[in-house]
C-alpha positions in Angstrom: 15.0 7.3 3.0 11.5 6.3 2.3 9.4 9.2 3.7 5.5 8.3 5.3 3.2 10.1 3.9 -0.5 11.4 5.2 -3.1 8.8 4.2 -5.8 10.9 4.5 -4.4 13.4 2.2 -3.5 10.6 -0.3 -7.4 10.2 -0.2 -8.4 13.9 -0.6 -5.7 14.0 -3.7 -6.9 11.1 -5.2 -10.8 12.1 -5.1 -11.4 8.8 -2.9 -14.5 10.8 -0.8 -16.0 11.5 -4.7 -15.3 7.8 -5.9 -18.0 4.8 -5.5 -16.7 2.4 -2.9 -17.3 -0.1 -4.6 -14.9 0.6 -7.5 -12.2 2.4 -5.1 -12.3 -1.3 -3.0 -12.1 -3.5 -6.1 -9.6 -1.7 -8.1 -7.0 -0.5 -6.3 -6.1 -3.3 -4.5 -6.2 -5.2 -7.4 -3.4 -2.8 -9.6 -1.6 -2.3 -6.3 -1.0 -6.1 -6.7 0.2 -6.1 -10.1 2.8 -3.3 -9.6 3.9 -4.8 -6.8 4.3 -8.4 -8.7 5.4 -6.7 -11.5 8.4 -5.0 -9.3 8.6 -8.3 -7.5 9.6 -10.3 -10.3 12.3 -7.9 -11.9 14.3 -7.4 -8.5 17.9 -9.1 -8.6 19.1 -10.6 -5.6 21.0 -7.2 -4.9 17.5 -5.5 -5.2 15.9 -8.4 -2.5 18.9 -7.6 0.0 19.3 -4.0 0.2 17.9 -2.0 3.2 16.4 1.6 3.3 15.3 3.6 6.2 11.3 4.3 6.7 11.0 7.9 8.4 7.7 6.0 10.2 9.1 2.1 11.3 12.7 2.3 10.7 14.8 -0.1 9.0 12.8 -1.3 5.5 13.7 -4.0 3.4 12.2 -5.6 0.6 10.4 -8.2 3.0 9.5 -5.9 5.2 7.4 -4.4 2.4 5.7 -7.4 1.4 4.9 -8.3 4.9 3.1 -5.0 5.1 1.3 -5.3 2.3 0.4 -8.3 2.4 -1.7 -7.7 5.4 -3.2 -4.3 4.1 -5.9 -5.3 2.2 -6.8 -7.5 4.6 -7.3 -5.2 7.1 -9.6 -2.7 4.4 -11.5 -5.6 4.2 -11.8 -5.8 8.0 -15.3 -5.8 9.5 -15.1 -1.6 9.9 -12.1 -0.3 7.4 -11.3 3.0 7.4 -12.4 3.5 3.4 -16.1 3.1 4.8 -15.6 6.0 6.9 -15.3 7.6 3.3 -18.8 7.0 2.0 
């Protein structure tokens, strides 16, 4: 099971509100890319074809992760994201 979590509180925890924008938008996308590489490259072809349940969308599988995230920082870097609404 992977369980949703509260983005908003993921902020609060993580100080985001305290944080320059500038350094929240420019880093964490960029070290949320290398873990995910990172993960990426050491999965075995077991790894790639398992499936999990998301408490949120349902069935999850390991493309179904990087089609998400693929598109999220896209959409923080959407004409209004959501992190502005943190300044």
């Amino acid at each position: 099971m992977i369980n949703g979590y509260d983005q908003d509180e993921y902020a609060r925890l993580l100080r985001y509100q305290e944080r320059p924008i500038a350094a929240v938008a420019r880093d964490l996308p960029r070290r949320a890319r290398g873990d995910d590489a990172a993960a990426a490259r050491i999965m075995s072809e077991t790894d790639w074809q398992r499936q999990g349940w998301h408490s949120e969308t349902g069935a999850y599988t390991a493309e179904t992760w990087l089609q998400i995230y693929a598109a999220h920082a896209h959409n923080h870097a959407a004409p209004d994201p959501p992190a502005r609404a943190m300044q």
